[in-house]
C-alpha positions as CSV (number, residue, x, y, z in Angstrom):
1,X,115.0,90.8,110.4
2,X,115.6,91.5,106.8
3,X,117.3,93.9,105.7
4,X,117.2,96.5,102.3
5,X,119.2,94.2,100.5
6,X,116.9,91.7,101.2
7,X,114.2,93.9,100.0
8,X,116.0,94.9,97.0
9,X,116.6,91.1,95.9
10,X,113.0,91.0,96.0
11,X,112.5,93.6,94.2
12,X,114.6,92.7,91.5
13,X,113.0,88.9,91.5
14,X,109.3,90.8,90.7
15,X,110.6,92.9,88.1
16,X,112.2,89.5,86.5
17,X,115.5,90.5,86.3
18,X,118.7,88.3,87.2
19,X,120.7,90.3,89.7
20,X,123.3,90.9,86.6
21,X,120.8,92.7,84.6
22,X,119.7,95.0,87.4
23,X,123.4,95.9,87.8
24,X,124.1,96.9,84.6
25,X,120.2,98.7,84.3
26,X,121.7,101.1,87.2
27,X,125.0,101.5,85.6
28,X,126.7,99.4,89.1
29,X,129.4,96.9,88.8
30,X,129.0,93.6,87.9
31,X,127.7,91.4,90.4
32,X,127.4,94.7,93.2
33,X,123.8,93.7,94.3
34,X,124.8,89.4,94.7
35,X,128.4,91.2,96.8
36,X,125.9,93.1,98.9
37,X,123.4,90.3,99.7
38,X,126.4,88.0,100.4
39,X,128.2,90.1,102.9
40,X,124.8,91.0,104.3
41,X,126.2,94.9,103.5
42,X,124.2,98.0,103.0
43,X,123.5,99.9,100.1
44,X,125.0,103.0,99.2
45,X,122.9,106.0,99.1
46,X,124.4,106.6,96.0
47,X,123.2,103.3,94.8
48,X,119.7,104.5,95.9
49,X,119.6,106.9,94.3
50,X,120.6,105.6,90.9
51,X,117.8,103.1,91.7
52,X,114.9,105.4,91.9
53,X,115.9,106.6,88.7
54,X,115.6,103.9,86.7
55,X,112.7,102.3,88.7
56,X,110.2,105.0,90.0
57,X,107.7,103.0,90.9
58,X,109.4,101.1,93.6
59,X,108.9,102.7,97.2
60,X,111.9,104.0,99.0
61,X,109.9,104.3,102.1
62,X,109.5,100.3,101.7
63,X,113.2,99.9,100.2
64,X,114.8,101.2,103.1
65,X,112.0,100.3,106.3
66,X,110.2,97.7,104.7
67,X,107.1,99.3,105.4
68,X,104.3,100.0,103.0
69,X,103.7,98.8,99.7
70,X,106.8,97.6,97.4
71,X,105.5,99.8,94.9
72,X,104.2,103.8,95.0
73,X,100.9,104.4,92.8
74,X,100.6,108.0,92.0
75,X,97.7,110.1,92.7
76,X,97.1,113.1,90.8
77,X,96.2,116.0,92.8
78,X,94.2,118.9,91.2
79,X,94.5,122.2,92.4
80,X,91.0,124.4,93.2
């Protein structure tokens, strides 16, 4: 069963980053994601959050359950 680190180093292999560069892009320590996937530990929700900030389009529905799409496409919605 994999886990939300496991679905973050995925998600960090598509965007073509090495796990040093997506540290530093959401302002974590240095080598915090490659800690987490080797103690098989769980992501802060502060972490998260930072996350989501810098990369919008991934899907925290799929981040956390692993269901869904990786990525969120935005509709727009128009009001009558």
């Amino acid at each position: 069963m994999f886990k939300t680190i496991d679905r973050l180093m995925q998600f960090i292999k598509y965007v073509g980053l090495s796990a040093r560069q997506f540290d530093l892009s959401i302002g974590a320590s240095n080598g915090y994601t490659l800690r987490m996937k080797k103690n098989n530990a769980s992501i802060g929700s502060d972490v998260i959050e930072n996350i989501l900030r810098v990369y919008p389009q991934l899907n925290v529905v799929w981040l956390i359950t692993g269901e869904g799409d990786m990525s969120v496409s935005y509709t727009h919605l128009t009001l009558p």
